[in-house]
N, C-alpha and C positions, 0 to 999 in steps of 0.2 A: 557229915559235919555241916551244921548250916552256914550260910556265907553270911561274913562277917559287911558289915554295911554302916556307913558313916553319912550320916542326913543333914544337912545344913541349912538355917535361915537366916532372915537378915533382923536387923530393929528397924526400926520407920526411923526415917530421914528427912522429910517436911511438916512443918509446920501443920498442914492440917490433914494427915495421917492421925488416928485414932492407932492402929497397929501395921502390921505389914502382912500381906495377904499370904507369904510364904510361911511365915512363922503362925499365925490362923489355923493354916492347914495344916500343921505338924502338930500344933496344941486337939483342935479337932480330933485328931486318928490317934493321938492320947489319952483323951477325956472319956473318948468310946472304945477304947482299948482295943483298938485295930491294928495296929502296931503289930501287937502279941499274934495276931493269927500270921503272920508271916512268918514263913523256916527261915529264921536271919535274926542273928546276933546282932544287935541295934544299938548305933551309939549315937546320940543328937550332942548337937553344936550348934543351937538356938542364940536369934538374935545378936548374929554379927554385926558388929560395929559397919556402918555402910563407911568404910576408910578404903582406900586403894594401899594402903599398905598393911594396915593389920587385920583386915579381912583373908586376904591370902596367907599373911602370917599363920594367924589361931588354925585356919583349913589344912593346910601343910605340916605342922606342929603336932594335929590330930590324926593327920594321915599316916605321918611318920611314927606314930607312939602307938596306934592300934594296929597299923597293916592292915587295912581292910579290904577287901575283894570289889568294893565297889562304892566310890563313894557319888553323892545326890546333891548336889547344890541345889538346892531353891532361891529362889528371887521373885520379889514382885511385878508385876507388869499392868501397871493402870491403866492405860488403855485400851491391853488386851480383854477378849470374850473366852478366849481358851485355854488350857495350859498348853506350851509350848515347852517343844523341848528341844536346845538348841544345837545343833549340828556340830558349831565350832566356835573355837573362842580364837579374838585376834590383836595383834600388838602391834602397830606400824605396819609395814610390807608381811608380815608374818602371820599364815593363820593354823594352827591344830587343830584336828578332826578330833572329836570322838571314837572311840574305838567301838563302841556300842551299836548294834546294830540298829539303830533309830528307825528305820522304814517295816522291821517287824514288829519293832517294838510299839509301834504305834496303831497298828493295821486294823482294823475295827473298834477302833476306840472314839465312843460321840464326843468327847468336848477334850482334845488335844492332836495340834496341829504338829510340825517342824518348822523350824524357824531355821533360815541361816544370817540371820543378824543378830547375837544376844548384845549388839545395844553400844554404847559407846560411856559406859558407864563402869559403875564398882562390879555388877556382875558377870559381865564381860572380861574384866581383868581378873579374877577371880577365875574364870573357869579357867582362862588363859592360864594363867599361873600355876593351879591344879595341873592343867593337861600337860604343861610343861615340865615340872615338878616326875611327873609320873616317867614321862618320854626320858628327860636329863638318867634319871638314876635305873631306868628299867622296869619299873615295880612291876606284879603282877598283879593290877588294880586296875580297873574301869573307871572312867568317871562323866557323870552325866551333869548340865543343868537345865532345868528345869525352872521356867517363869511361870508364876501364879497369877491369874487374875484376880480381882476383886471378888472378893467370895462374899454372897448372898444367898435368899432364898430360895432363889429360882438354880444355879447352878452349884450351892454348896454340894449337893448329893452324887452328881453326876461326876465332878470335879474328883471329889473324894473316890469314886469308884474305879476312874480313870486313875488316878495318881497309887490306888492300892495295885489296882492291874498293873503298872507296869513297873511297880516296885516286884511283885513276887514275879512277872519275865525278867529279871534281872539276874 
């Protein structure tokens, strides 16, 4: 049975955003239908409201109605060069790990780093809330996020081949 998989981005949030580099990259690996070559039952949840409440909302809402084996947050990160993929998300004195093994999941891959800061933002609260969400009730769910950089000429290609690699180690 393939594993079921819930992918998440955000909408742009400032004024001179054009899009958001997470959602880019999920439209990209649709347009070229990349997506499809992965064994995994795929559900997007594009273009999250950047809210600290109803970002986690729609994520958890989705979580809870599909069940999925593993869900992918994306988010943007400007002044990142890599994708990053964040270790833990944190609330006050409190931080959740991912469950995911991040240090294979990453192991020869040219443009994605680990981060243990995803930021003091909506996608930090976000993942928090997710990994919480999953720990509170038990599920038997993974969940990763992942910051996008600014995608261009020079790193669209690499970026995408990273972010497919470690969707299908997933």
């Amino acid at each position: 049975m393939p594993t079921k998989l819930l992918l998440t981005s955000f909408d742009i949030w400032k004024a001179h955003h054009r899009s958001n580099a997470s959602d880019d990259l999920l439209n990209i690996l649709i347009e070229q239908a990349l997506l499809a070559t992965l064994d995994a039952e795929i559900t997007l949840l594009q273009k999250l409201p950047v809210d600290f409440q109803r970002a986690p909302q729609a994520v958890i809402a989705q979580l809870d109605a599909l069940q999925p084996d593993v869900v992918v947050c994306c988010g943007m990160a400007e002044t990142r060069s890599h994708l990053t993929i964040e270790s833990n998300g944190k609330h006050q004195a409190r931080t959740l790990q991912t469950t995911v093994d991040i240090d294979r999941l990453v192991d020869g891959l040219a443009m994605t780093h680990i981060s243990h800061d995803a930021g003091a933002f909506v996608c930090n609260d976000l993942y928090y809330s997710v990994l919480k969400h999953i720990a509170d009730r038990r599920l038997a769910c993974q969940c990763l996020f992942v910051h996008v950089p600014v995608l261009n000429e020079v790193n669209r290609e690499p970026i995408m081949k990273d972010f497919l690699t470690i969707l299908r180690s997933l």
